[in-house]
C-alpha positions as CSV (number, residue, x, y, z in Angstrom):
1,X,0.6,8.4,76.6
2,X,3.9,6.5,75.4
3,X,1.5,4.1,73.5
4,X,0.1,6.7,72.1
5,X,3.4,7.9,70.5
6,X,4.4,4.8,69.9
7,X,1.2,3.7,67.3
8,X,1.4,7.5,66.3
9,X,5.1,6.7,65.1
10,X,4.3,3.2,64.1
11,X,1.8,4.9,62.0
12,X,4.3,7.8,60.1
13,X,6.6,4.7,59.4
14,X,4.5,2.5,57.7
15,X,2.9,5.5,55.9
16,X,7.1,6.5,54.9
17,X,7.5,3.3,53.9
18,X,3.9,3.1,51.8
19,X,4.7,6.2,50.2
20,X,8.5,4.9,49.3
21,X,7.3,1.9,47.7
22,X,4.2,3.9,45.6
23,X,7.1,6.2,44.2
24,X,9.6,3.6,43.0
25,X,7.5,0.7,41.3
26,X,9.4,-2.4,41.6
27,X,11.3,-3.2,38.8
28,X,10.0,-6.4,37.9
29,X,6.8,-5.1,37.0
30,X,8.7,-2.7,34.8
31,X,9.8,-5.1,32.8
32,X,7.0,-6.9,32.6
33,X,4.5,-4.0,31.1
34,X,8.0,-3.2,28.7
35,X,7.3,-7.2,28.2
36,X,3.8,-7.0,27.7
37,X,3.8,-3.5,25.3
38,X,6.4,-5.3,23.0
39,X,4.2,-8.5,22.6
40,X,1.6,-6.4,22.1
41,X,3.7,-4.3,18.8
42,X,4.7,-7.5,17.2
43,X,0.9,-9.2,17.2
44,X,-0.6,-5.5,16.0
45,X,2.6,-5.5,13.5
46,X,2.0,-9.4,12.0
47,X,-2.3,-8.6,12.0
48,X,-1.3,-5.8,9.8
49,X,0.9,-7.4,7.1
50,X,-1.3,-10.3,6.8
51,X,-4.7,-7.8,6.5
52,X,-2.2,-6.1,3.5
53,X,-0.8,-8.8,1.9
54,X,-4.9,-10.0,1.9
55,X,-6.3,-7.3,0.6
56,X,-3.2,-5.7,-1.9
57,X,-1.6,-8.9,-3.0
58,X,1.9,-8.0,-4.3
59,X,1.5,-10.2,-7.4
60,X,0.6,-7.7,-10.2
61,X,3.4,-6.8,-12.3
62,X,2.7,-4.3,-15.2
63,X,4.5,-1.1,-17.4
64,X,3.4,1.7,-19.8
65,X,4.4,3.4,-22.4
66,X,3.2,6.9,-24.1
67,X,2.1,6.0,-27.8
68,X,1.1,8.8,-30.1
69,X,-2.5,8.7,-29.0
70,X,-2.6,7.1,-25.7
71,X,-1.0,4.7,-23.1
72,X,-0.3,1.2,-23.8
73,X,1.4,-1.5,-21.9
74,X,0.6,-4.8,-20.2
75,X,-0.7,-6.0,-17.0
76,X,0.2,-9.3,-15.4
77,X,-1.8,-11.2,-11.9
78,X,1.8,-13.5,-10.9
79,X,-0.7,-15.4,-8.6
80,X,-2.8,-16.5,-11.6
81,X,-1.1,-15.6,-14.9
82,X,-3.6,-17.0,-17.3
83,X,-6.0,-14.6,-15.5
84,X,-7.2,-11.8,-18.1
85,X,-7.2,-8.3,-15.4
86,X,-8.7,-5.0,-15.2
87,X,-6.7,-1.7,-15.3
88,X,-7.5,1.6,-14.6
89,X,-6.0,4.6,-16.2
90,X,-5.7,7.9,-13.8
91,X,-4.3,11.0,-15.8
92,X,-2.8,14.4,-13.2
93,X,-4.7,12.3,-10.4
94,X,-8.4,12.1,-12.4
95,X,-10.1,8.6,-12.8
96,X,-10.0,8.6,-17.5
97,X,-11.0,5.1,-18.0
98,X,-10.9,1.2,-17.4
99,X,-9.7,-1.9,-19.4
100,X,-9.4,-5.5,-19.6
101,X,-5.5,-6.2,-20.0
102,X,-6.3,-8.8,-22.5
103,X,-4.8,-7.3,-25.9
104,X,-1.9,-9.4,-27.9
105,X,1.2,-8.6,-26.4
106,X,3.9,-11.3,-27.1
107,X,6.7,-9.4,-26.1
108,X,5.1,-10.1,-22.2
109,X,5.7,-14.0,-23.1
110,X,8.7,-13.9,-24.8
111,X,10.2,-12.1,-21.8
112,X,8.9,-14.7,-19.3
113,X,6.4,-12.6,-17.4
114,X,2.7,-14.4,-18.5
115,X,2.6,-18.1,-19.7
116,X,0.4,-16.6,-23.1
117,X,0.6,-13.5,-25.0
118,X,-2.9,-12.1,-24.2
119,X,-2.0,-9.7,-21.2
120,X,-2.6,-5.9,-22.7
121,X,-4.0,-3.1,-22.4
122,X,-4.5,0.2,-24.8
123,X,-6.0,3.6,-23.4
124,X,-6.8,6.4,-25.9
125,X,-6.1,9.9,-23.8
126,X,-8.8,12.2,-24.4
127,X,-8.0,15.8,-25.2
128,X,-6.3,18.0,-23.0
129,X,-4.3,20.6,-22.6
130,X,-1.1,21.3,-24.4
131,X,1.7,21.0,-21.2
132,X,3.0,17.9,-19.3
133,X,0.6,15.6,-18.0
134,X,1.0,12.7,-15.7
135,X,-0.3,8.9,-16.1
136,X,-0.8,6.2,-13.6
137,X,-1.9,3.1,-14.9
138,X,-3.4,0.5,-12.0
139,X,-4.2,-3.1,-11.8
140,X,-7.9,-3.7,-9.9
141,X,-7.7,-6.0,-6.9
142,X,-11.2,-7.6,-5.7
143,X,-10.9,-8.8,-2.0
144,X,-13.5,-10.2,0.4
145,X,-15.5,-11.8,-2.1
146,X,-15.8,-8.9,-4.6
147,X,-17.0,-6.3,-1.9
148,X,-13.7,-4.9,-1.4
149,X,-11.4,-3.6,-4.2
150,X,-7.9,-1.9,-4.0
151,X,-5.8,-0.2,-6.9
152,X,-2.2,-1.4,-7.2
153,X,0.3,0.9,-9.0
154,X,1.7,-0.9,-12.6
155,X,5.5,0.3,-13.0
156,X,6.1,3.7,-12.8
157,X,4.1,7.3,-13.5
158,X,3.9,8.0,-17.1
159,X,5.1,11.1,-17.7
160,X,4.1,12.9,-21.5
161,X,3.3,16.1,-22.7
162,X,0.5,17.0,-25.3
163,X,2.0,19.2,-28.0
164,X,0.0,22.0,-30.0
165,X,-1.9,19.1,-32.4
166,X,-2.7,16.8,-29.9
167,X,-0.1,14.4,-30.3
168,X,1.5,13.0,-26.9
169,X,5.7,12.5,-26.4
170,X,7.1,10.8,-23.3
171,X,8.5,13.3,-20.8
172,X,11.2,11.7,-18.5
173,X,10.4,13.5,-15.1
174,X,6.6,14.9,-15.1
């Protein structure tokens, strides 16, 4: 009968002891999942910046202006500044129209930005309503051999209003 007890005690012990050690994880493995998780962050974090940087270079430089009939400005690819590229004119969030940035600008030139002179871009605004309106002029990026494309923002909004004949004025804050 004492053996009995005796493996029947054995038994609660080891299953105290079992229990002890499935409640407090050691703390080496701890670290090494904290280890593991930050590894983890920084290769997720790096695959990220380089699948961005691929597919929205951060070479485009560009502004735009509000002319009396339109938006003008210039458009520049840093990566390739010979290159002639397209630009996209969104007015209160609504696609208006596309362009070639390849109008005589020498100012773009003179200030250092392209190596020629050819690098802008003129959109006529349709009509719309008197008020304040809001312009966004972007440079198109083709990726992945021309089946992906991304829009990059040129300068700022544009902010203008369209007075009772039609004519547009800057606005500083749309």
């Amino acid at each position: 009968m004492d053996f009995v007890n005796d493996r029947k005690l054995t038994v609660c012990v080891t299953m105290a002891r079992f229990r002890k050690v499935m409640k407090t994880p050691s703390t080496r493995l701890v670290h090494i999942l904290i280890g593991k998780s930050i590894v983890e962050t920084l290769a997720v974090g790096a695959l990220a910046v380089c699948t961005f940087i691929n597919i929205v270079p951060p070479y485009f430089h560009g502004w735009g202006e509000v002319t009396g009939s339109g938006i003008s400005g210039w458009a520049v690819n840093n990566a390739a500044p010979w290159k002639r590229i397209e630009v996209q004119l969104f007015v209160d969030g609504k696609f208006v129209a596309d362009d070639l940035a390849d109008k005589y600008r020498p100012d773009v030139s003179a200030a250092g930005w392209a190596r020629d002179a050819w690098h802008g871009y003129t959109f006529v605004i349709p009509s719309l309503p008197t008020g304040v309106h809001e312009a966004r002029v972007y440079a198109l990026h083709g990726s992945g051999g021309g089946v992906r494309g991304s829009l990059q923002l040129l300068g700022d909004p544009i902010g203008f209003s369209v007075s009772e004949d039609g004519k547009l004025a800057p606005v500083l804050n749309p």
